[in-house]
N, C-alpha and C positions, 0 to 999 in steps of 0.2 A: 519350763516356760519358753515360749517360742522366741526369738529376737530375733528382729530384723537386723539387716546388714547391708550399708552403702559399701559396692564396690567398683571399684573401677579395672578395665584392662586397660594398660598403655603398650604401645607399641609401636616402634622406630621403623619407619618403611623405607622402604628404596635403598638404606645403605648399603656403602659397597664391598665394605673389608672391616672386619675388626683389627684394631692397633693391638701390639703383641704390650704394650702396658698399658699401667691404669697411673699417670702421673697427678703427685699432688693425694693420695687416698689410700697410704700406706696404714695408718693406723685405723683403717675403716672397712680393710676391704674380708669379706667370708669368700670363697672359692666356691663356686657353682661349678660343676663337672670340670675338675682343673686339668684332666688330661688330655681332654677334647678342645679347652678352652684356657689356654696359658695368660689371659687376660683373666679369669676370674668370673665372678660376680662381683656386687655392690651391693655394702649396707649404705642405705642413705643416712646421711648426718641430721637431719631434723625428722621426728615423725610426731607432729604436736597432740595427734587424738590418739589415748589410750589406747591400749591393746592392737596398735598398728602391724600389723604383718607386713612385710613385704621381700618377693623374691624374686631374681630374675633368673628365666632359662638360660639355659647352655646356649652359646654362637649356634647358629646356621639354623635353626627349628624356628617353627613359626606357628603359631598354637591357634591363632584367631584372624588379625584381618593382615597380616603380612606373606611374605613370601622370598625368597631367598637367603643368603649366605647373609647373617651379619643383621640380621631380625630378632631383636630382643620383646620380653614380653613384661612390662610388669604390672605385678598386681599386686593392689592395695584393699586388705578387710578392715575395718574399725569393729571394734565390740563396743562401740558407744551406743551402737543402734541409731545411727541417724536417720533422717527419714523426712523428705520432703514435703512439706506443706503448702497453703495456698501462699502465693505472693512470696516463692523464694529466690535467691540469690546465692549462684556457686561462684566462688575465685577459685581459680587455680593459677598459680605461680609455683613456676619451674626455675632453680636456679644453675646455671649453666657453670659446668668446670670444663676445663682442659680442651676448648673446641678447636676439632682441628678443622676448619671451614675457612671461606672466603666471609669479610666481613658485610654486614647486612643482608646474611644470609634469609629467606622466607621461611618460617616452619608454616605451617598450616595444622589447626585442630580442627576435629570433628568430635562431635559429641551423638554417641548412638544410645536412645532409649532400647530400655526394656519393658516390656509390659507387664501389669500383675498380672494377665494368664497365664503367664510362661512362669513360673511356681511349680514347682511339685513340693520335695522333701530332701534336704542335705544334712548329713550331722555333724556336730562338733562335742569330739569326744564321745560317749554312749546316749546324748544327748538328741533330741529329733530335731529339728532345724526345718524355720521355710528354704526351699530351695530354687535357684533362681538360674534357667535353663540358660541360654545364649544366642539366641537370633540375633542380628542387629534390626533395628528399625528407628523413625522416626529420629532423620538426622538433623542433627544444631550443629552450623558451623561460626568460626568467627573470622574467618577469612583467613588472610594470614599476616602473619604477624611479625614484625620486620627484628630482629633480636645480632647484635653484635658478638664477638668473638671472648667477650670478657663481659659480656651485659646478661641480662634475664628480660624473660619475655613472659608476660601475665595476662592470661587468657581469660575474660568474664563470660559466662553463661548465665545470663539473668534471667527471670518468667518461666521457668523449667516446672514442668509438672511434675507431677511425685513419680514415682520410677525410681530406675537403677541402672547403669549406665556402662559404656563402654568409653574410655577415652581413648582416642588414637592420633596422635603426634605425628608430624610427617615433613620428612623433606626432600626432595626429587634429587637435589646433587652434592651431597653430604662426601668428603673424602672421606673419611675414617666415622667415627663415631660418637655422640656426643654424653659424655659421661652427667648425671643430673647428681651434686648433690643436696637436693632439697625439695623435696616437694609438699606441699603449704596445699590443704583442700580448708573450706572456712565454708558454712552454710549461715546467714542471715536471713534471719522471717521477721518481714515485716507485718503491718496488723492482715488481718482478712477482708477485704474489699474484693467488690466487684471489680474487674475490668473495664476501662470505659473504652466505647467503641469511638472510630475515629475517622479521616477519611483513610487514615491509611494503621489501622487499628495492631497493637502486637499486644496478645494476651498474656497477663501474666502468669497467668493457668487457666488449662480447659476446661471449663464446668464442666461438670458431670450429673446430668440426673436422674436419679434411681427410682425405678417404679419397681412397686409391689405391688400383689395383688392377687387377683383370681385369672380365671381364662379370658373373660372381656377384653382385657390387657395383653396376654400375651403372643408373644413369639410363636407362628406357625411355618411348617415349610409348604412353602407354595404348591407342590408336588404333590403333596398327599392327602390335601382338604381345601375346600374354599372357604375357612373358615379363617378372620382376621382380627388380631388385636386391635384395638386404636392405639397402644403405645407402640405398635409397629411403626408407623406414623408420625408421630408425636415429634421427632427427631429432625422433620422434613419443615418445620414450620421455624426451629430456631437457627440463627449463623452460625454455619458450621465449624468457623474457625476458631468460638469461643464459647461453644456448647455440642456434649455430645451427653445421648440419653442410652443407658443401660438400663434394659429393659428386663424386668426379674420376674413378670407377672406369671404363677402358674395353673394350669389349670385342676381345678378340682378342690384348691387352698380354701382353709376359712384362715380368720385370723393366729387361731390357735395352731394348727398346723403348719402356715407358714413358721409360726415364729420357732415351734419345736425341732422342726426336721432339720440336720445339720445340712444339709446339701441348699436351703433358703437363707434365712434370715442371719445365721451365721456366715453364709459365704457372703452374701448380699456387705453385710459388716466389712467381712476381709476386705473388699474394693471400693471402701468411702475414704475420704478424703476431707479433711476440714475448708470447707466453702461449697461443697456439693449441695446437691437437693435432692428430700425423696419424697417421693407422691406415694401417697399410701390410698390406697382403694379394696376396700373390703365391703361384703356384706353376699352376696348372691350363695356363698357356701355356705357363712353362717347361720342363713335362716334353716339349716340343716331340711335334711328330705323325710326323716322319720322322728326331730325334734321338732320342727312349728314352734322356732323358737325360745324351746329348753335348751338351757347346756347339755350338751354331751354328757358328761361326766356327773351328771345330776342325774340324767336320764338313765344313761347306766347303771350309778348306784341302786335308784331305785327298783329296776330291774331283777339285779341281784339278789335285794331284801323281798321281793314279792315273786323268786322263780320267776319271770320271765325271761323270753329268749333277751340273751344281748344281741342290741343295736350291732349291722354290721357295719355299717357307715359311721364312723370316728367324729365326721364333721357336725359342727351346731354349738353356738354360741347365744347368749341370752342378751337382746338389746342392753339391757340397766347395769347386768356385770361382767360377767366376761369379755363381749367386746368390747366393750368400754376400756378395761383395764386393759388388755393388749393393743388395743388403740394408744393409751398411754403409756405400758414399755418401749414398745416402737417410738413413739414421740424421744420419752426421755433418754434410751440409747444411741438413736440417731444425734440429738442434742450434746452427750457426752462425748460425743466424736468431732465436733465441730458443723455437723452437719444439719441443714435447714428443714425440719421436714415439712410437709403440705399433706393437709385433708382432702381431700377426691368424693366429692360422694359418689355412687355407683349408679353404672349407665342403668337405666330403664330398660325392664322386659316387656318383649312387644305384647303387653296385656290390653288389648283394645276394648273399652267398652264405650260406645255411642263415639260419643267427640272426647276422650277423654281417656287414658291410661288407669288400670285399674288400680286400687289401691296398692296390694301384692305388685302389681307388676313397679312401684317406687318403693321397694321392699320397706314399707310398713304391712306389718301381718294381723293388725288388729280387726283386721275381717276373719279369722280363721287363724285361732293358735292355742298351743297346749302350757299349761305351765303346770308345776310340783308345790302345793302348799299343806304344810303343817304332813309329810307322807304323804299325800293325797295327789294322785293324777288326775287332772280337768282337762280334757280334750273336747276340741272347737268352738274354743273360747272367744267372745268377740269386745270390742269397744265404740265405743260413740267417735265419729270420724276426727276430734276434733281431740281425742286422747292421745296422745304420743310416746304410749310405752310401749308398745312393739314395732315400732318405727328407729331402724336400723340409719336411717341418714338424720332422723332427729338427733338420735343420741350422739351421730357424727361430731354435728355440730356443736353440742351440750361441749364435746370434750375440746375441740377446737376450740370455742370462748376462753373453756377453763383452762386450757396449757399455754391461750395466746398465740395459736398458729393458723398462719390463712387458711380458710375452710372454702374452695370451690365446686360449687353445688352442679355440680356435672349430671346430677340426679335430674334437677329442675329443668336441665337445659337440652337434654335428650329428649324428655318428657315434650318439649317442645318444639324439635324438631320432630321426631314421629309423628304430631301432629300435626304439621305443616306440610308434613309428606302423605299422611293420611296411610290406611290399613294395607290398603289394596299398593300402595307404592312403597311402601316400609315393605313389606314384604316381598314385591319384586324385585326391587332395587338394591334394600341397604341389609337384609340378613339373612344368612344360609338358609339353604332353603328344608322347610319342615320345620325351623329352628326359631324360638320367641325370644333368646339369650345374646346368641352370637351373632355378631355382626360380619359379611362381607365385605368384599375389599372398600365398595363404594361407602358403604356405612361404617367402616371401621375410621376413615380419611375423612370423613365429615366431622365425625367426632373428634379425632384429635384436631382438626382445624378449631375446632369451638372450644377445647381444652386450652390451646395453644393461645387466642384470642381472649377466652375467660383469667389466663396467668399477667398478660399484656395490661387488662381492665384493672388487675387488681395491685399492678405497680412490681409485679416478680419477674426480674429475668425483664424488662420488659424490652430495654435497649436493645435484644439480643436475638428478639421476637419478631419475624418477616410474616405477614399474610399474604400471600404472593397472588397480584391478580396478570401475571404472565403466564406462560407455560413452562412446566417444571417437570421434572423426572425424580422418582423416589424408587429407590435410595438414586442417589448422585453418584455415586458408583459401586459397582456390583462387584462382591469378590465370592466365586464359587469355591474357592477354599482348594481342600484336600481331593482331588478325585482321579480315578481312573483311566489310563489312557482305552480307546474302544468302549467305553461306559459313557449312554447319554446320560447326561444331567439337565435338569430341568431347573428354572428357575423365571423370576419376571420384574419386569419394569411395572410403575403405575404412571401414566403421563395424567397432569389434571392442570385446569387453566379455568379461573374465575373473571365475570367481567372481560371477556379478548375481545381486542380489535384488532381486527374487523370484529364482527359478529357470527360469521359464518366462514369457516376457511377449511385447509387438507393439511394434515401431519403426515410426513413421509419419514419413514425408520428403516435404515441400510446398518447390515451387521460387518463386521471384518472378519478374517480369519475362518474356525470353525464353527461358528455362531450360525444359526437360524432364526430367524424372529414370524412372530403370529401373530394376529389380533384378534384371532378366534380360535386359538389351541388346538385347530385342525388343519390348517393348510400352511407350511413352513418354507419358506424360502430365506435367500439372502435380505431382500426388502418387503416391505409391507406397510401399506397407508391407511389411514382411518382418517374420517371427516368429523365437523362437529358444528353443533349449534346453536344458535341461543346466546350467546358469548364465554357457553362451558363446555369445556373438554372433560374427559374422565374415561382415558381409554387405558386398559391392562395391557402390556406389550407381554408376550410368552414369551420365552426364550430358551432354545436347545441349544447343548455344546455336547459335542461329541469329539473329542480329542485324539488325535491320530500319534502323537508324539509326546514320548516324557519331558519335562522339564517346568518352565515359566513360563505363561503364557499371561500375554498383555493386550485382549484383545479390544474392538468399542462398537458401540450404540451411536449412529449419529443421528441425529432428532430435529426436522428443520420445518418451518413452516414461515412462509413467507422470511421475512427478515431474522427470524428467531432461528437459531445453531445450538442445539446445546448436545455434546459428550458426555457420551457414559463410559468409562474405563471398564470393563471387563477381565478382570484376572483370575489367572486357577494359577493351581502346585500340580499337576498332572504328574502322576505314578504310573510308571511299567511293572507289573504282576509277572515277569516273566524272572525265571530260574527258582519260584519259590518251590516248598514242598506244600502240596494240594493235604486239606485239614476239614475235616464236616464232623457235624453228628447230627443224625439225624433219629425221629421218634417216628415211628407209623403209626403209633395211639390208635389200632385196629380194634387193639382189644382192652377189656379192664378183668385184672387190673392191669394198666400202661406199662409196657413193657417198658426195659432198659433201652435206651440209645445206643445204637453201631455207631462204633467211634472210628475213624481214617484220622492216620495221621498224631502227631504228638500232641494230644487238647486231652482236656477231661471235660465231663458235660453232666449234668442233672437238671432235674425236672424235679420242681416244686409248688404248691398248692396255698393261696393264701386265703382263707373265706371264701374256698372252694371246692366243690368235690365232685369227683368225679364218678356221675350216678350209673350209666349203662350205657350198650350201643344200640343203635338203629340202623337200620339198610333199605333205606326208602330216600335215599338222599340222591340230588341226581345235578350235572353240571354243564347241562343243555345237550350233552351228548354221549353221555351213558347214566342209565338209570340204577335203580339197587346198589349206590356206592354205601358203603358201612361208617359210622360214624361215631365218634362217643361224645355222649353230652354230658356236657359240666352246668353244675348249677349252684346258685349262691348259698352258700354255707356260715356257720356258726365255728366261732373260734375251735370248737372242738373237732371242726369238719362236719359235721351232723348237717344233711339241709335245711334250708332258713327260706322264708321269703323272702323275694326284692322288696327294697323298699320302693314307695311311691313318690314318682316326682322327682327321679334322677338327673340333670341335664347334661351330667357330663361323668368322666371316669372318679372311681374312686380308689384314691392311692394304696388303701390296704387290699383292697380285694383282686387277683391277678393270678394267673398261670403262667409261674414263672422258667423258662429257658434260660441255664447257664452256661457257656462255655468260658474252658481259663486254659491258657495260654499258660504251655513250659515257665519252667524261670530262666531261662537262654532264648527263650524264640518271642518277638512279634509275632501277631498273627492279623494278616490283615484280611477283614471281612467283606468277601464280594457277593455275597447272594446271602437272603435270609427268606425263605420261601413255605409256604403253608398252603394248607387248603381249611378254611371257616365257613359256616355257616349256621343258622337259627333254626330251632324247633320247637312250634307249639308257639309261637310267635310271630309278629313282623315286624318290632319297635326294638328288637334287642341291640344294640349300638356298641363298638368297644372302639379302643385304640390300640396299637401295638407302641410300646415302648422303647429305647434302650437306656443303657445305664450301667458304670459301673464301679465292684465291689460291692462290699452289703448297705451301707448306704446310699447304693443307687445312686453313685455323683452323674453329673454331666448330661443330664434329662433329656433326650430329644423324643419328642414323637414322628415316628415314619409310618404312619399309617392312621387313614380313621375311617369307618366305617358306622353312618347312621344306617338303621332301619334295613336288614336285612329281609330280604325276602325268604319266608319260609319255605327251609327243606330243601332250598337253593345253593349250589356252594360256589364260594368266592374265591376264583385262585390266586392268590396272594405270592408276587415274586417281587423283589425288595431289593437295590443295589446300591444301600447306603456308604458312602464311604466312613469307613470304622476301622481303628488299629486297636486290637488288644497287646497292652505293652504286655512285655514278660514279667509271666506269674500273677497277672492280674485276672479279673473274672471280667466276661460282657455278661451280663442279663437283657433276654428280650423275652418283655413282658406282656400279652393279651392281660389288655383290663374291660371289660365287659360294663357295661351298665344297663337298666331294663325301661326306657322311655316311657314310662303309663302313669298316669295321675292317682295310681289303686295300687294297693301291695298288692302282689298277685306270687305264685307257686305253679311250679311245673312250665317253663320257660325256660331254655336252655340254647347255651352256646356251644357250638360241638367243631372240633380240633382235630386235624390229622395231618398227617405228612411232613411235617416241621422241619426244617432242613435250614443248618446254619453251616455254608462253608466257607474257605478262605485260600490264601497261602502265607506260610509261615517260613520267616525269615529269620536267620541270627541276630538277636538286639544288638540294636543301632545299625544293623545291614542296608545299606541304600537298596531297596528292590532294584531286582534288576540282577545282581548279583545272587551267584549262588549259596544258599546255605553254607557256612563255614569255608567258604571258598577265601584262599588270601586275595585282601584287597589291592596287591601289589607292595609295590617299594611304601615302608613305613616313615613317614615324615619323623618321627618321632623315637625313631632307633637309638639308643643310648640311654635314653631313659627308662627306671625300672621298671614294669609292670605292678601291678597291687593284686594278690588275689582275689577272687571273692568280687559282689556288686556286681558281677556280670550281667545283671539284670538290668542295669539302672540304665538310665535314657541317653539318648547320644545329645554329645558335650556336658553332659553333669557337673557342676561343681562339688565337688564335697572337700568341707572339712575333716578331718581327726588327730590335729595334734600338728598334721605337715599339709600343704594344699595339694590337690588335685585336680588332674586332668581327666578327660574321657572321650577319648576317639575311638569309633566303632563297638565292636565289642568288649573293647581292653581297658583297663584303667592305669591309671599313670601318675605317678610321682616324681617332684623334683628333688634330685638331691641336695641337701642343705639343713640348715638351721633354720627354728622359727626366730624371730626377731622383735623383741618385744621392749 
């Protein structure tokens, strides 16, 4: 069973010399590397929570935020499993022995969060453990703190969010060293309240709120589709300081789905927090593409008892049970957690009919739906408008009354928007284009503004709720993450302004550094202006970085218009690819059956088929400048592989069906991925649509889509070259996945998506190797000499913690042990 673990590093900075004793702590003291270190270590005299470890390093080593001679490190586990809640309160009191200082000396604490991303896996004993990496971030300080030569000094951290922390202790002109014995950690939870805002507001935790959902909802990257969540958004309407939205919504979910797949609704789980919120929005998968409303697993069985083909589409839930009943685990999970959940009903599809939205398109299906009675299948089944059994937001609602959780009809209020916008401007303005589902950037920002506003109406979150009618920039500051130095990265700003005065003005946008800005994704310079009218703004800023140098980079957006200034912070982690060893595999899928992949480099790779198969080639395929290229077409298959038809009425990818590309990475090497390259194209079609995927391990963690492609043009092929930034750790797998789907309102056969050229390559570095450096190359003088080595784990991520019995360290490749006793 997993346990969580509050832990702290502390660490003595600046001092200048260790004293050759340890006065006063004769009967206390264990010897930490005593021949390096004739002062010893320290057992501390008090350790009040249970199963307390603690040990300090050898003199002169410095493991984390220190450096020089006379840098101690300690660290404190508890096996209580502590763990932060809303509205906590940490003490720490240090009690001071033997100082040898001037009196009213200053120490200064800081306090560094850790985030729950930064988790992998540590163990204790043959036990699996979450494991909790070591960035610093997100510092609390308390200023400093004035403590005499014979006194203690007690440091409060109050309003801390949940996390895990770094403590670090400091003092700039410290003679000798200051021996602690006693160190006192106390957590106090007070009830769960809101934060109240103020003019000068300090939160006592961050809200957090969680959405779930289907693709309406979610997370896109701007690079590779114009297609936009509204919870992308969502985040941009509350005060930052005491709400932030994690966004979970996927595409392709129904409610079953989300809640089974571990890579959803359990990870969703692992990052709540008691006083969080989750907005739940389901319904556009459940009404299933070949169910009309049956459950899945009804429709299947039936299948099975009467030989028919199985459904190859997984998704489809029944308004009156199944979603209802997953509507209500959701509820009552979320609930168990301490957390608030909210009912969403789901956006409207742009189903126009006269002045009015179609029935279908407020996902009621009582115009056209199938149900199972008594054995019996009845297809295109209807009701009187005014029955509300296959109405997916009625039954919403049904269960909202009944569990008692706000229900906001998000349904109703799209519904009426798209009306206010009318056919012809819904469709140019607020959704991709081709597309009746998914909203673009402007339509995706409308809607969270009315989400945002409908949560305000109904008294949630409300203090904490801005409808901004100035000019604003979303996100508020932009972090391009992980990327390559010489690799453009693309990314964008959204500027919007409701109600401005003046009425008619100029927004002018100046980049710093390597940055480029656009207003229309084609002409890039350092500046770029866009006007507006009417008293609304709603202009997309593109933005190119193309990084010439490894390291940090802190670059900004300034955004001015008349009296208005507003900064966008701009940051990347910028990687040099240089001295790694070059790593590919690549498939030329010329012929079938698919040959094996040529492999360069230390990687293994396969090719695998999910409710696919791979039917023949064709050589009439052509890519504007050479004709008769050769190609194999894949078509949608039956669990056995056997061909199947598409279903009808697809709108988006379907998680089980996909041609899957795996490469894995040594168990000694990263591998990091800088080109993922293809050539796709349709046959016998013009509506066949996919997405390329990543992901990885076999439950596909860490989801991103890098590619999406509606409505290929037939017999046309797309050359697909891809430069996501990706690290396969060691011994782990990447999978990158084409998932296909076939856009037509008809099952249809003999449509096909056809594949060649596949090409994943990288360079591969020694785990935990700063790139840059060469494979196995010594990284010079080891901070760290004296200390044993551990064999084995060489895989495991750089700075790991692991438990087994003694604690450990891990720099670069190597793992590390202190010597000593546990202390319990």
């Amino acid at each position: 069973m997993k346990r969580l673990y509050l832990f702290a590093f502390m660490a003595l900075l600046g001092l200048s010399s260790y004293a050759t004793e340890l006065p006063g702590i004769a009967a206390a003291t264990f010897e930490v590397g005593a021949a390096e270190n004739p002062g010893g270590g320290k057992k501390f005299s008090s350790y009040p929570l249970e199963g307390l470890y603690l040990y300090q390093a050898p003199s002169g080593h410095s493991y984390s935020m220190g450096s020089g001679p006379g840098t101690g490190i300690y660290t404190i586990f508890s096996e209580s499993g502590l763990v932060f809640h809303n509205a906590q309160k940490m003490d720490i009191t240090i009690g001071l022995d033997a100082l040898v200082f001037a009196a009213n000396e200053n120490i200064s604490v800081t306090l560094y969060s850790i985030s729950e991303t930064d988790y992998a896996a540590f163990y204790y004993g043959n036990e699996q453990q979450d494991e909790v990496l070591l960035p610093s971030k997100d510092v609390y300080e308390t200023g400093t703190i004035a403590v005499t030569s014979t006194g203690a000094f007690q440091g409060e951290f109050t309003d801390l969010p949940a996390g895990y922390y770094f403590l670090v202790c400091s003092s700039t002109t410290l003679q000798n060293v200051v021996y602690f014995n006693q160190i006192t950690f106390s957590l106090s939870a007070s009830s769960t309240t809101d934060p109240q805002p103020g003019d000068n507001p300090q939160p006592q935790q961050k809200i957090r709120i969680h959405t779930i959902g289907d693709s309406t909802m979610a997370e896109y990257d701007e690079s590779t589709t114009d297609k936009r969540g509204w919870c992308m958004y969502l985040g941009s309407f509350f005060n930052a300081d005491f709400v932030t939205v994690n966004n979970r919504g996927k595409s392709g979910a129904d409610t079953r789905q989300f809640y089974t797949n571990a890579n959803l609704w359990t990870s969703v789980k692992s990052q709540m927090t008691a006083g969080d919120y989750l907005l739940i929005q389901f319904a556009h998968n459940d009404e299933g593409t070949v169910t009309y409303g049956m459950d899945n697993l009804e429709y299947r069985a039936y299948c099975e008892a009467h030989n028919l083909p199985l459904p190859t589409d997984a998704r489809g839930t029944n308004p009156q049970t199944t979603y209802r009943d997953f509507l209500r685990t959701f509820i009552d999970e979320a609930r168990a957690l301490g957390v608030n959940p909210i009912l969403v009903g789901p956006i409207c599809r742009k189903y126009f009919n006269g002045n009015t939205i179609r029935r279908n398109g407020q996902h009621d299906l009582g115009d056209k739906f199938s149900k199972i009675e008594n054995g019996v299948l009845y297809e295109n089944q209807s009701l009187p408008a005014d029955d509300h059994s296959m109405d997916y937001v009625y039954a919403m609602s049904v269960v909202a009354q009944e569990k008692n959780v706000p229900f906001i009809n998000l349904t109703a209020a799209t519904r009426d928007l798209y009306l206010q916008y009318g056919e012809t401007q819904c469709t140019q303005l607020l959704f991709c284009s081709g597309d009746n589902t998914h909203t673009a950037t402007l339509g995706a920002n409308l809607i969270a503004r009315q989400a945002a506003q409908m949560l305000k109406d109904a008294g949630i979150l409300a203090d904490y709720i801005d409808i901004p009618t100035s000019i604003t920039a979303t996100p508020s500051a932009l972090s391009m993450g992980e990327t390559y130095s010489g690799v453009q990265r693309a990314s964008e700003v959204l500027l919007t302004g409701f109600g401005l005065e003046p009425a008619t003005g100029t927004v002018s946008i100046s980049a710093s550094g390597d940055l480029l800005v656009s207003t229309d994704n084609v002409h890039f310079a350092t500046t770029a202006q866009a006007s507006y009218a009417g008293s609304t703004l709603f202009q997309r800023v593109y933005i190119h970085a193309s990084y010439t140098a490894a390291g940090t980079r802190n670059d900004s957006l300034v955004i001015t218009s008349g009296q208005t200034r507003i900064v966008v912070p701009v940051t990347a982690s910028v990687i040099s690819l240089e001295g790694g060893a070059a790593v590919s595999a690549y498939w030329s899928i010329a012929t079938k059956p698919v040959p094996d992949p040529e492999i360069e480099g230390p990687v293994s790779a396969a090719m695998t088929l999910s409710y696919m198969m791979a039917a023949d080639t064709k050589s009439e395929f052509t890519d504007g400048t050479t004709d008769g290229i050769t190609m194999v077409r894949f078509h949608n298959a039956d669990a056995s592989g056997a061909k199947t038809s598409w279903p009808a009425g697809e709108i988006d990818e379907n998680a089980t069906r996909y041609i899957d590309f795996a490469v894995t990475a040594p168990e000694n090497m990263d591998v990091r991925i800088t080109g993922i390259n293809m050539d796709l194209a349709a046959h016998s079609t013009s509506v066949m649509c996919c997405h390329i995927n990543t992901g990885f391990g076999d439950d596909f963690l860490d989801v991103k889509t890098i590619y999406e492609r509606k409505n290929f043009t037939n017999l046309t092929i797309e050359h697909v070259a891809l430069t996501p930034t990706l690290t396969i750790p060691a011994g782990e797998t990447l999978h990158v996945r084409i998932l296909p789907w076939h856009e037509l309102g008809e099952v249809k056969s003999g449509k096909y998506i056809c594949v060649r050229d596949v090409r994943i390559e990288g360079q591969a570095f020694t785990s935990g190797e700063n790139p840059g450096e060469n494979p196995g190359e010594n990284p010079g003088t080891d901070p760290h000499e004296g200390i044993t080595p551990v064999t084995g784990n060489s895989s495991t991520v750089t700075q790991k913690l692991l438990i087994n019995g003694q604690l450990y360290l891990r720099r670069a490749d190597r793992t590390y042990t202190l010597t000593g006793q546990q202390i319990r």
